[in-house]
C-alpha positions, 0 to 999 in steps of 0.5 A: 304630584305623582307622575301619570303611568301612560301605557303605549296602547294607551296612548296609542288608543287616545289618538283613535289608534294612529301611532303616527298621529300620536307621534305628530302630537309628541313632535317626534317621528312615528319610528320613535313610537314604535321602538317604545317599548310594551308597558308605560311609555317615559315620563316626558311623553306622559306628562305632555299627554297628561298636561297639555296634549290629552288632560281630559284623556290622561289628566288628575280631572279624567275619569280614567284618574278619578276610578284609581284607589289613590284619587279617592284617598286623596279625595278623602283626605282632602275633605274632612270627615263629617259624622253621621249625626252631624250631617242631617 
């Protein structure tokens, strides 16, 4: 399974943009939030807003995850193809 990326803002936005609230969630400090650099925040914190924290934010369910091009061809090869004569 793919790693979820996660950008700060994005992360920041998920708790109504209160980086310290976001900080609390991690169970790290707020300074800790601010040094993250701009762009995709490290795996670990992605993968605990995206499995535990925030899976309805940042989850393979969210919607965010079911608009990517890789969720729909994951879907397609899930499901096989039915041809149109077939399927009436």
């Amino acid at each position: 399974m793919k790693t979820p990326e996660i950008t700060k803002e994005q992360a920041i936005s998920a708790y109504d943009g209160n980086a310290s609230a976001l900080a609390r969630a991690l169970g790290i400090t707020p300074s800790a939030v601010y040094q993250w650099p701009d762009g995709a925040i490290d795996e670990r914190w992605a993968l605990k807003l995206a499995f535990v924290l925030k899976p309805a934010v940042f989850g393979p369910d969210s919607p965010e995850a079911r608009r990517t091009p890789a969720a729909a061809d994951a879907t397609a090869e899930a499901a096989p193809a039915v041809p149109v004569s077939e399927a009436a």
